[in-house]
C-alpha positions in Angstrom: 5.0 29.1 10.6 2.7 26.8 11.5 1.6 27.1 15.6 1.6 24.8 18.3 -2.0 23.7 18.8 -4.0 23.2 22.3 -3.1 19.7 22.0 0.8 20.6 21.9 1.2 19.3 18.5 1.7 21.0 15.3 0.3 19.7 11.9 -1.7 20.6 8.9 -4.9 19.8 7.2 -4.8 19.2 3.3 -8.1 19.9 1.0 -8.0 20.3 -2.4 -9.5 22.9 -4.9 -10.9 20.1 -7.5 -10.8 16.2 -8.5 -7.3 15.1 -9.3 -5.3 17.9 -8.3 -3.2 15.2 -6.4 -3.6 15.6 -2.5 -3.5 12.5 -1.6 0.1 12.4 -3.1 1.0 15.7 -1.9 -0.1 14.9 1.1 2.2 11.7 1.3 5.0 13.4 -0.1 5.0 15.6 2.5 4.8 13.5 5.2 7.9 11.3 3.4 10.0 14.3 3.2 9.3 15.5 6.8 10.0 11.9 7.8 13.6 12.4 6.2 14.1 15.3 8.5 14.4 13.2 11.2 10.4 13.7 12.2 8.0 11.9 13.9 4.6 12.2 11.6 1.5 11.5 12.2 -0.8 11.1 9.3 -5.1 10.8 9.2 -7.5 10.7 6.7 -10.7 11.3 9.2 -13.4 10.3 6.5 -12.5 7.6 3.4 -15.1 6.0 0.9 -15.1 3.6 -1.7 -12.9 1.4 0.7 -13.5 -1.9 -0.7 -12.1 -4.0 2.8 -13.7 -2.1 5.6 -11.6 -3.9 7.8 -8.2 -2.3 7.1 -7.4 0.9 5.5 -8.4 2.6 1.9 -5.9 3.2 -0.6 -5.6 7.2 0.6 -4.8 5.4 4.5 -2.5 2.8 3.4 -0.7 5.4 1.1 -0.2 8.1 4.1 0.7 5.4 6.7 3.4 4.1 4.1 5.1 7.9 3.2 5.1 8.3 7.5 6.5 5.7 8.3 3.3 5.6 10.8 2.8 2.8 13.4 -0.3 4.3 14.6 -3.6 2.0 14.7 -5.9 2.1 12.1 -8.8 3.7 14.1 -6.6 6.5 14.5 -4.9 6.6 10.9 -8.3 6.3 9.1 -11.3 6.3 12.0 -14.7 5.7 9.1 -14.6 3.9 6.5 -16.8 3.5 3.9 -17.4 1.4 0.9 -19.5 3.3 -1.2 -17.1 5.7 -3.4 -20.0 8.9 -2.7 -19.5 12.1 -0.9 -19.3 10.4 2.6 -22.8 11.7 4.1 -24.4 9.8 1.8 -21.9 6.6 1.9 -22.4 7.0 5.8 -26.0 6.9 5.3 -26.5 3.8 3.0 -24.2 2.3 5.4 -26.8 3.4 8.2 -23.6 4.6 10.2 -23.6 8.5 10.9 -20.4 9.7 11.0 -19.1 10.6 14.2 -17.6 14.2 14.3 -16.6 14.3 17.6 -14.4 11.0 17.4 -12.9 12.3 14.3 -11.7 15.5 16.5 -10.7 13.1 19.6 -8.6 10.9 17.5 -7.1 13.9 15.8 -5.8 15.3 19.4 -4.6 12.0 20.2 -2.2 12.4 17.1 -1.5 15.7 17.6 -0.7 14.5 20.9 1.7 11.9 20.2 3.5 13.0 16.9 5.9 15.7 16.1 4.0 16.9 13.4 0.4 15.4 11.7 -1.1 15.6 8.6 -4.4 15.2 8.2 -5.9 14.4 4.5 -9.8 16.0 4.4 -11.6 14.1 2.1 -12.1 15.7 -1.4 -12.8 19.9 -1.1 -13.9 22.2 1.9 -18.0 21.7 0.8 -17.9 18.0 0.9 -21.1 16.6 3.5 -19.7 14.3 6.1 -23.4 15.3 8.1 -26.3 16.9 5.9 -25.1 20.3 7.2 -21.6 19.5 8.6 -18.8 19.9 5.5 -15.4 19.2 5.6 -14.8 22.9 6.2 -16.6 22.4 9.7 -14.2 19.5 10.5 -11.0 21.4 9.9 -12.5 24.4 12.1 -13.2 21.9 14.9 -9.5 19.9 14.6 -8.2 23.7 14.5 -5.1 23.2 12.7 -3.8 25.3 9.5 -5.0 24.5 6.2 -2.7 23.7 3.0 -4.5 24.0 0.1 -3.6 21.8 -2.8 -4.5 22.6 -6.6 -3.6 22.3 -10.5 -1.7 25.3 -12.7 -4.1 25.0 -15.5 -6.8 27.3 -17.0 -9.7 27.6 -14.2 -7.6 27.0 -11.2 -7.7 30.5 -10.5 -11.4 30.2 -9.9 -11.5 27.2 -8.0 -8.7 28.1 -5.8 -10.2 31.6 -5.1 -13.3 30.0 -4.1 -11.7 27.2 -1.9 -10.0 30.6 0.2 -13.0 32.5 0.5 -14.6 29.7 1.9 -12.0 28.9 4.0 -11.7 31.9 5.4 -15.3 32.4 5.8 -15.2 29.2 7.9 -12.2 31.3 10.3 -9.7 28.8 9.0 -6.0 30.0 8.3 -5.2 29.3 5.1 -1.1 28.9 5.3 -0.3 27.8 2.1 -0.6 26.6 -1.4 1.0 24.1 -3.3 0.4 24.1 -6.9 0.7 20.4 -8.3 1.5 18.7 -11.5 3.4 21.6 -13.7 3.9 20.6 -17.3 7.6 20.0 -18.2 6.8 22.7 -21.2 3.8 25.4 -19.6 1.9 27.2 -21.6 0.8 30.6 -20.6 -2.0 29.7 -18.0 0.2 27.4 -16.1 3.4 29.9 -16.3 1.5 32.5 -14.7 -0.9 30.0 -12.3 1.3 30.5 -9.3 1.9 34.4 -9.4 -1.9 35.5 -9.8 -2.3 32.9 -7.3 -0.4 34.2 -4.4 -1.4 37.7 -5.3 -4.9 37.7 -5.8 -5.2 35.0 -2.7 -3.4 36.8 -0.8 -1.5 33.5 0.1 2.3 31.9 -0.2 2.8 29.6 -2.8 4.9 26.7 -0.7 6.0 25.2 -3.6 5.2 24.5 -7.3 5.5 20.4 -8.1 5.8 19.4 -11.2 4.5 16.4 -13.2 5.7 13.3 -12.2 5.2 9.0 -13.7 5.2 5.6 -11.9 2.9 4.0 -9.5 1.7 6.3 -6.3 4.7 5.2 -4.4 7.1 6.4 -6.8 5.0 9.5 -7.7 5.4 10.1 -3.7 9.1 9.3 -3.8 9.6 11.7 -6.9 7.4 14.4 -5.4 9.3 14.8 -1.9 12.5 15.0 -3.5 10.9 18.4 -4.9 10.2 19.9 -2.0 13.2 21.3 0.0 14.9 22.9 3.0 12.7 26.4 2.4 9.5 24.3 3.4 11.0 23.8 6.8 11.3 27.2 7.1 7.6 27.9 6.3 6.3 25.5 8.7 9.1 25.9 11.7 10.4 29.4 11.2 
């Protein structure tokens, strides 16, 4: 289950084990289906780059504000923006704007505050810079909500997902979950047994296992919450 914070609110913050594992759409997908439950979500994505429009929201933004249904201002939806695509420390500093850690948190509660549940998209993996010693790790720590770890089936996941934990935990996060994305229609044997050697040498559910999906990110969202079902309710509000 995943607890009520200090703010009141409940939510969950999605990182990733690698490039393209898909948690930007997971992370849209899963604020679409809770949306069909009758929810009231929140959605953030603290720290984006490469945003080509400073002035309104970055593809990862405009796709979480879309799958929520979210009529929260931008400042709160996707507080820095930058426009070099770089790991944001080094965006933030050609840009000469630090990024500011403890807006990030206060806009975070004021979700949290206002929404039945929030999701809040971290940007790229747990050892990304947002300061030149403050990761993406150290954000989630300081927003203090559950982490839902998003990754692939295929040979080497094991590895990078293992590592993703270890640092998470190392950080005093709570790991709640995986979701293991894009499953071939026909697995071989790495994918087959991906989820499995995942949950037992994690020591971690396996939320769900979503398989491959076509079309444009909307419909990709659209055919990925349709996978998820009634048993992920039960994870988060049981």
């Amino acid at each position: 289950m995943v607890p009520v914070t200090d703010s009141g609110g409940r939510g969950i913050f999605v990182t990733g084990t690698d490039t393209g594992v898909g948690k930007s759409l997971v992370s849209a997908a899963l604020a679409r289906f809770l949306v069909r439950q009758g929810m009231r979500v929140g959605v953030m994505k603290p720290v984006e780059s490469g945003v080509a429009d400073l002035t309104v929201l970055g593809d990862d933004g405009k796709l979480l504000r879309w799958a929520a249904d979210c009529a929260a201002p931008i400042e709160l939806i996707s507080p820095c923006r930058l426009s070099e695509p770089l790991a944001p420390s080094l965006a933030a500093e050609l840009a000469g704007t630090p990024i500011d850690i403890d807006g990030l948190v206060s806009k975070a509660k004021q979700l949290l505050e206002a929404y039945d549940f929030v999701i809040i998209e971290g940007a790229g993996g747990l050892m990304v810079p947002l300061l030149d010693t403050f990761m993406v790790g150290d954000l989630a720590r300081r927003i203090g909500l559950p982490l839902l770890t998003v990754c692939r089936p295929g040979l080497g996941t094991i590895n990078h997902t293992l590592l993703t934990l270890q640092a998470a935990r190392a950080w005093g996060l709570e790991p709640a979950g995986l979701v293991v994305n894009g499953m071939p229609d026909f697995p071989g044997l790495a994918e087959k047994h991906a989820p499995a050697m995942l949950a037992e040498l994690g020591c971690i559910e396996v939320w769900k296992v979503l398989g491959q999906v076509a079309g444009d990110d909307r419909q990709k969202v659209e055919a990925l919450s349709q996978q998820f079902g009634d048993g992920l309710m039960e994870l988060l509000f049981r």
